[in-house]
C-alpha positions as CSV (number, residue, x, y, z in Angstrom):
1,X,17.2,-42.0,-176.0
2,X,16.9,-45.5,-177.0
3,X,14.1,-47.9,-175.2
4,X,15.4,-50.6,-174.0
5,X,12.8,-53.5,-174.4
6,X,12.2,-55.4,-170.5
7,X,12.9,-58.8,-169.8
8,X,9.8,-60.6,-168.3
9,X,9.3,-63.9,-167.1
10,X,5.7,-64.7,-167.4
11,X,4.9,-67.7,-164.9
12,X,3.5,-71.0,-166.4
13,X,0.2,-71.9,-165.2
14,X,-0.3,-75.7,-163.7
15,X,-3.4,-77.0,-166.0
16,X,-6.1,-78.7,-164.2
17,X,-8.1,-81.5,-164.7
18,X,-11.1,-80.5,-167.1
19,X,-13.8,-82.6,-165.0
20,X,-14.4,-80.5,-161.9
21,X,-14.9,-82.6,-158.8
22,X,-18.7,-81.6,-158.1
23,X,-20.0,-81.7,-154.0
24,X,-23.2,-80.9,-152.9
25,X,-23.9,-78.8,-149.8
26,X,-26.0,-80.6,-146.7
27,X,-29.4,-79.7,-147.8
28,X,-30.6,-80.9,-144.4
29,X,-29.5,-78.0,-142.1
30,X,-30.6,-75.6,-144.9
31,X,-34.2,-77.0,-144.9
32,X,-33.8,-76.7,-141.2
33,X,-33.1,-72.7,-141.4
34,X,-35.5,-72.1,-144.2
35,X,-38.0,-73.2,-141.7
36,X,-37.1,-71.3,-138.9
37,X,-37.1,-68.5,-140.6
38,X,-40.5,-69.1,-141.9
39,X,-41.9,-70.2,-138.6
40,X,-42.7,-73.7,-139.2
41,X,-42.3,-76.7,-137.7
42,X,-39.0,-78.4,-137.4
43,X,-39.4,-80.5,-140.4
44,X,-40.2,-84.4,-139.6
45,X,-37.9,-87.4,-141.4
46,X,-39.9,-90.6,-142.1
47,X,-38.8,-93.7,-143.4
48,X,-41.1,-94.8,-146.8
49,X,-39.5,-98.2,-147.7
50,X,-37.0,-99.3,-145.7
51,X,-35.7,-102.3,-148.2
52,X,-34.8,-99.7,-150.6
53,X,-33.7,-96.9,-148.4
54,X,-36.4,-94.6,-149.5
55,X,-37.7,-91.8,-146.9
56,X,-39.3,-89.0,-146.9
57,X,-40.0,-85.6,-145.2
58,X,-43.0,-83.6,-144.2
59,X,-42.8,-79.8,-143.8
60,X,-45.6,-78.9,-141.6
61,X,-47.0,-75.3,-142.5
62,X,-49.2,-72.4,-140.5
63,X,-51.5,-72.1,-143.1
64,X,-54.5,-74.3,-142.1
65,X,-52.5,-76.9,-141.3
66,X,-50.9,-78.0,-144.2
67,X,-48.6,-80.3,-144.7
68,X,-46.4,-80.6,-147.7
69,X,-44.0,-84.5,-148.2
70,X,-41.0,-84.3,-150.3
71,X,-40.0,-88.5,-151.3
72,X,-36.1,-89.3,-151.8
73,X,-36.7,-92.2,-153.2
74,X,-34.2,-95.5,-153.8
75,X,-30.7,-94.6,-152.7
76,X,-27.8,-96.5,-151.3
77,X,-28.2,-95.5,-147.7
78,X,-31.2,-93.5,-146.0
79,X,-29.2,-90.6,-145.2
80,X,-29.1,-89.9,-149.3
81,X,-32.7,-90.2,-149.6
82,X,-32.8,-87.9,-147.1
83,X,-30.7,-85.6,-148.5
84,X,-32.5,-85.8,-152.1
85,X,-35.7,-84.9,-150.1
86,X,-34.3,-82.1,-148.1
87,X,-33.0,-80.7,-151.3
88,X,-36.3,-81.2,-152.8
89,X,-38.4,-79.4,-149.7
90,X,-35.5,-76.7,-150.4
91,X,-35.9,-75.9,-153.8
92,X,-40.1,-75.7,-154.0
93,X,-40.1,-73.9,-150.3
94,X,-38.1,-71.2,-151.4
95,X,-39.9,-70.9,-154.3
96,X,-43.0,-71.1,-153.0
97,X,-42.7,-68.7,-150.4
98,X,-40.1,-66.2,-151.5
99,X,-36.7,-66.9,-149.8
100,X,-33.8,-66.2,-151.3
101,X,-30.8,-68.7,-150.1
102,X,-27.6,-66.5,-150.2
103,X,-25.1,-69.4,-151.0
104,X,-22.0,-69.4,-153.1
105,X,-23.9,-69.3,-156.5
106,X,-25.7,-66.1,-155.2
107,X,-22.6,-64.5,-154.0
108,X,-21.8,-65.2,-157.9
109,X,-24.7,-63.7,-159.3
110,X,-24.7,-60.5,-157.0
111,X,-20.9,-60.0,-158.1
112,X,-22.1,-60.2,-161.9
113,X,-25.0,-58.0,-161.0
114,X,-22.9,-55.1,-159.6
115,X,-20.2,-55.0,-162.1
116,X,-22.8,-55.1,-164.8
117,X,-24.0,-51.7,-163.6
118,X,-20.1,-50.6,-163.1
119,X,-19.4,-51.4,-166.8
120,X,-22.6,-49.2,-167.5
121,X,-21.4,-46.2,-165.2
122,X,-17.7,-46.1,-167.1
123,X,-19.4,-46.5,-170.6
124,X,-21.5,-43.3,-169.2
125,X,-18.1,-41.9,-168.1
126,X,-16.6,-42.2,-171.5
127,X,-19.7,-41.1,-173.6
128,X,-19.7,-37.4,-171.1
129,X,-15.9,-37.0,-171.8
130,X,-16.6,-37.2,-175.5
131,X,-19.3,-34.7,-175.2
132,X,-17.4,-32.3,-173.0
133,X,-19.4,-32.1,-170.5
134,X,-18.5,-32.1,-167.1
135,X,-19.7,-34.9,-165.1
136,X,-19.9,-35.2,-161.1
137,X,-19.9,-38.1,-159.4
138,X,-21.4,-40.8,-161.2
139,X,-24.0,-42.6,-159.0
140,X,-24.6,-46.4,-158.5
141,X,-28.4,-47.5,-158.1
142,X,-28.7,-50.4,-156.2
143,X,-32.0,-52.1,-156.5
144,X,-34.3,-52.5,-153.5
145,X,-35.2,-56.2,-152.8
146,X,-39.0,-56.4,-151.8
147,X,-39.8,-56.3,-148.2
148,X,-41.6,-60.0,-148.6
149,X,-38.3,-61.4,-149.3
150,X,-37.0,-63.3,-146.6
151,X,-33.0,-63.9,-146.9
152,X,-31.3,-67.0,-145.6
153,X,-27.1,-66.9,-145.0
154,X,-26.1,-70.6,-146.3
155,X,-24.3,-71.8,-143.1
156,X,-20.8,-72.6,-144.3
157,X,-19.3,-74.6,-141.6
158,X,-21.3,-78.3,-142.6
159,X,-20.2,-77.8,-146.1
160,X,-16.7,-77.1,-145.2
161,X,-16.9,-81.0,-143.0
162,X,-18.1,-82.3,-146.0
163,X,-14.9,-81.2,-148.3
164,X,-12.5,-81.8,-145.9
165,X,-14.0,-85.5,-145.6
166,X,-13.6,-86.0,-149.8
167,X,-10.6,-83.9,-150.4
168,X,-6.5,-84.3,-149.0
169,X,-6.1,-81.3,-146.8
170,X,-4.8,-81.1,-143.0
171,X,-6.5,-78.3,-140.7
172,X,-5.9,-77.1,-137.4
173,X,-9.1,-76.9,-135.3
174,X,-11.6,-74.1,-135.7
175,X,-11.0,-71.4,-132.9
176,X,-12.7,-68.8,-131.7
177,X,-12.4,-66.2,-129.4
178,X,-15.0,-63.8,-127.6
179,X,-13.6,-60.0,-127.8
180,X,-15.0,-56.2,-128.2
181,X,-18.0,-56.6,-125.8
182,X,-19.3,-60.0,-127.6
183,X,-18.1,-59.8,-130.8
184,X,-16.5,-63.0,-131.9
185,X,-13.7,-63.9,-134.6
186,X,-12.5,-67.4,-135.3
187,X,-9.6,-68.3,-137.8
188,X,-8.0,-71.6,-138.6
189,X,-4.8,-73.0,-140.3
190,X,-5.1,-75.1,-143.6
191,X,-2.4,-77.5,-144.9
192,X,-2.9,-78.7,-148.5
193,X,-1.4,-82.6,-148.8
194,X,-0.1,-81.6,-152.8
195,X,2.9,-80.3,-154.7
196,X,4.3,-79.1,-150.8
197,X,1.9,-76.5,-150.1
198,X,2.7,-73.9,-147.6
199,X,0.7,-73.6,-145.3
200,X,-2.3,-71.2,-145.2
201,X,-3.8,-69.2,-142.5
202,X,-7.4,-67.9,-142.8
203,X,-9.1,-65.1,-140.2
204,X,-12.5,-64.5,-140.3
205,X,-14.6,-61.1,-139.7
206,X,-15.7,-60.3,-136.4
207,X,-19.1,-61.0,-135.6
208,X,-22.3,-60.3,-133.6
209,X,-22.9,-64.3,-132.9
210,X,-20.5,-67.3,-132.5
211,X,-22.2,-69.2,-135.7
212,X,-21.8,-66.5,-138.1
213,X,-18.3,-66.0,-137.1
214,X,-17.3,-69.4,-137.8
215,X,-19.6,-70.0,-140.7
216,X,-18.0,-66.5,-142.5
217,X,-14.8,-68.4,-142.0
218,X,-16.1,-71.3,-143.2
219,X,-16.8,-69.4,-146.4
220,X,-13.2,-67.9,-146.7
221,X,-11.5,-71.4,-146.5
222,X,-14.4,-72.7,-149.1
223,X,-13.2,-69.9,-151.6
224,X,-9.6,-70.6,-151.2
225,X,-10.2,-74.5,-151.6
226,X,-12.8,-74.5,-154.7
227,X,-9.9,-73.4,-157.8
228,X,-6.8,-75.1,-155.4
229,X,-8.6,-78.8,-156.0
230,X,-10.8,-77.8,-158.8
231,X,-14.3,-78.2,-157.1
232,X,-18.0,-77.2,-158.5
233,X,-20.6,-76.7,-155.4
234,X,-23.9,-77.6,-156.4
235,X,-26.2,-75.6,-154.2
236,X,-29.5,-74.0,-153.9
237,X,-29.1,-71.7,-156.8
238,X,-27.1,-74.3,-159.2
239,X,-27.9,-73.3,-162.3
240,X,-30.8,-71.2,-161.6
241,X,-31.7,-68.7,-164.4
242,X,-30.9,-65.7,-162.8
243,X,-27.7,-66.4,-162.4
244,X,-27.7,-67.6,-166.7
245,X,-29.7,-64.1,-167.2
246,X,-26.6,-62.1,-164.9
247,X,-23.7,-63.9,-166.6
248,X,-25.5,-62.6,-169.9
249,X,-26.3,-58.8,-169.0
250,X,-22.4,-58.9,-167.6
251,X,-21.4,-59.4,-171.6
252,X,-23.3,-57.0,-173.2
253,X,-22.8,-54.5,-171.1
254,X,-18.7,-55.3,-171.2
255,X,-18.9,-55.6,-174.5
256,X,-20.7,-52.1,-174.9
257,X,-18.2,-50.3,-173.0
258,X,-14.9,-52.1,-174.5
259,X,-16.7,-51.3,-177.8
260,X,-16.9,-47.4,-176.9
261,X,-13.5,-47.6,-175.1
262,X,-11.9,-49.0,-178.4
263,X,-13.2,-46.2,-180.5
264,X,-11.7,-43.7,-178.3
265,X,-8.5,-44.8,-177.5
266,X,-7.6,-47.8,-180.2
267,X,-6.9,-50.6,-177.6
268,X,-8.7,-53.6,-179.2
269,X,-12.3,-54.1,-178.3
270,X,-12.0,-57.8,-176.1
271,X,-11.7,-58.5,-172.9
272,X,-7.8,-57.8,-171.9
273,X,-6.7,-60.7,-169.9
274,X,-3.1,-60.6,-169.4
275,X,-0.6,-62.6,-167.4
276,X,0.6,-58.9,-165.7
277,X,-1.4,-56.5,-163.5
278,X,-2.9,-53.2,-165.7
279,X,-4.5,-51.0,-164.2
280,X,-7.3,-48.8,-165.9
281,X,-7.4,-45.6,-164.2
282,X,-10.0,-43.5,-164.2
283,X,-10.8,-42.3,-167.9
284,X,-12.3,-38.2,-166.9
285,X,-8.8,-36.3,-167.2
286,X,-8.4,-34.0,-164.0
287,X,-6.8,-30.9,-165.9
288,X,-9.0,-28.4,-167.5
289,X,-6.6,-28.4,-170.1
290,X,-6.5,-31.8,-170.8
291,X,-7.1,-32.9,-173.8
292,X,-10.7,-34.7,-174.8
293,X,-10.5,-37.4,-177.3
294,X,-12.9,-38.1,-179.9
295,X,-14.7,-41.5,-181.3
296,X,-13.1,-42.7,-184.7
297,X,-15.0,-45.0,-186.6
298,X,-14.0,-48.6,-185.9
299,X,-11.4,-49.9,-188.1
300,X,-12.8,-52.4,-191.2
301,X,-9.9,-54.4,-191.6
302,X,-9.3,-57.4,-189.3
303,X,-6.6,-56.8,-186.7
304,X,-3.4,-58.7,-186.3
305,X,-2.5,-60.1,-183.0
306,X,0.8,-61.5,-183.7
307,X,2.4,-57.8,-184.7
308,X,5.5,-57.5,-182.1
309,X,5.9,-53.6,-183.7
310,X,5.5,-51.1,-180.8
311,X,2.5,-49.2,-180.3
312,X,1.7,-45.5,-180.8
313,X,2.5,-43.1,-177.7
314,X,-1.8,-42.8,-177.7
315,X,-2.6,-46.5,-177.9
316,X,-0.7,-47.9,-175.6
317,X,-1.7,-49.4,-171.9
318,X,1.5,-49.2,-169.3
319,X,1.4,-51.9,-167.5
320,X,3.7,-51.8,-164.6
321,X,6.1,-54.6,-164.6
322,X,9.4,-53.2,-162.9
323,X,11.1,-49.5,-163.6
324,X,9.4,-49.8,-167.6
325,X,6.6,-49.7,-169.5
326,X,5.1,-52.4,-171.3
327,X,3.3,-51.8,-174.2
328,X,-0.2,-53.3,-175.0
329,X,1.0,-55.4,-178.5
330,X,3.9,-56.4,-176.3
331,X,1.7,-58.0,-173.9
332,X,-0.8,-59.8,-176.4
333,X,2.4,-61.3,-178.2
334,X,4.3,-62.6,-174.4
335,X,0.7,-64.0,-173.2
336,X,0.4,-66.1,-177.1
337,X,4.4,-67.7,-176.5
338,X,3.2,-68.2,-173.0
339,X,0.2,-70.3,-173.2
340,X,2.7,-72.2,-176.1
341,X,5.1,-72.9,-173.9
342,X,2.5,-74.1,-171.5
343,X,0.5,-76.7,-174.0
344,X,4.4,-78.0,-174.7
345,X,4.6,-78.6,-171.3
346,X,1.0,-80.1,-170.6
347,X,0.7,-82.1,-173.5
């Protein structure tokens, strides 16, 4: 029977701008947190020099009375100098006395750590079925954090203020509503001022207290808005090295498994982004008769990505896209006269 080849219509992508439009979360109310949770003092604001807006702010300890200043130095207005001494107090505090900020950048980081060790539990997957042995369920170790680590949720809600005052966006207010024998949920309705946005409706979780409820939704909103206007969010963990050191261990251990994964099967050893969904099942066949595949050396010569030939029945990855497969070289070739058409378009 002959195949008949599927029509699809991959969408074009709107390119944006290559600068991302960096904001910087309130440092103030974090500071604040971080010493509540540490039991100090409410910290104390000072003003150093008041001709060049310069202030200051001391962090009063329990340790012997100790007081540590963090100086903002010249800045436009003193709230700035503020803020550059908050973030200051923020960063050594933390460092200092071992608290872990859990803001967007360590959301990040977690998300790298756990699919690092997910990459590592399908490589072992693939390594058993090549042996023939029978596996079980394979088993995810999750680190313990220390017990003298002290965690502090990033409160959402004065970083959301601050986007909607230097972005174009419409919102209804923030409500919130007391249910299930005090547990709160709040949601809110967000109306994008570009291209004729539809408007978007966000709920948040229910919660134990009314701030957590609002500042989880806070973070849902912050999500959505980050890639729709292009935003970085410098917080406490910007460009910390743990986060440099999880975006590495992410590669390798990608790159380990596609490496196995290519050898075994023959789908090309990189990272498969593709304009249509395909999904990569589980690879540990459920029949006892099923057959085992076996590693095959790696292939020396280089491979060709512009080949539009179908693929063998055992190399190919069905993507579902309608009633018909799609195979993998198919794919590769559609995603290549996509992005063309896109740069035409752009440029």
């Amino acid at each position: 029977m002959a195949f008949h080849q599927p029509q699809i219509h991959l969408p074009v992508c709107k390119v944006l701008p290559v600068t991302p439009n960096k904001i910087t979360i309130p440092f103030h109310p974090l500071l604040k947190q971080i010493a509540a949770v540490l039991q100090f003092p409410e910290p104390v604001y000072h003003i150093l020099d008041l001709s060049k807006n310069s202030a200051y702010v001391s962090v009063k300890t329990n340790l012997r009375d100790i007081t540590f200043s963090y100086v903002g130095g010249r800045a436009d207005t003193v709230e700035e100098s503020c803020e550059v001494a908050a973030k200051k107090a923020v960063l050594n505090i933390s460092k200092r006395w071992g608290v872990i900020v859990e803001d967007l950048t360590f959301v990040r980081y977690r998300c790298l750590d756990r699919c690092s060790r997910l990459y590592r539990l399908k490589r072992n997957e693939l390594e058993d079925i090549v042996k023939g042995e029978s596996r079980g369920d394979l088993e995810e170790n999750v680190p313990d954090s220390p017990s003298r680590i002290r965690h502090v949720s990033l409160d959402y809600v004065p970083l959301l203020r601050k986007i909607f005052n230097t972005i174009a966006v419409q919102a209804t207010p923030l409500e919130t509503l007391r249910h299930c024998a005090g547990r709160y949920t709040s949601w809110i309705t967000i109306q994008p001022l570009f291209n004729n946005a539809s408007k978007e409706v966000f709920i948040g979780p229910a919660c134990d207290t009314l701030a957590h409820a609002k500042s989880e939704l806070a973070r849902k909103v912050i999500m959505y808005l980050i890639p729709a206007y292009n935003l970085e969010i410098v917080d406490a963990n910007y460009g910390s090295r743990a986060s440099k050191i999880a975006l590495l261990l992410y590669n390798l251990e990608q790159e380990s498994y596609l490496t196995i994964r290519a050898r075994m099967t023959g789908i090309p050893d990189e990272p498969a982004y593709s304009c249509v969904l395909v999904e990569q099942d589980d690879m540990a066949f459920e029949n006892a008769g099923a057959h085992i595949p076996t590693i095959t050396p790696a292939p020396v010569r280089a491979r060709s990505h512009r080949s539009t030939r179908l693929a063998s029945p055992e190399n190919v990855v069905v993507c579902q896209a309608g009633p018909y497969p799609v195979f993998y070289k198919e794919v590769a070739e559609k995603e290549r006269m996509a992005s063309k058409r896109a740069r035409n378009v752009y440029n």
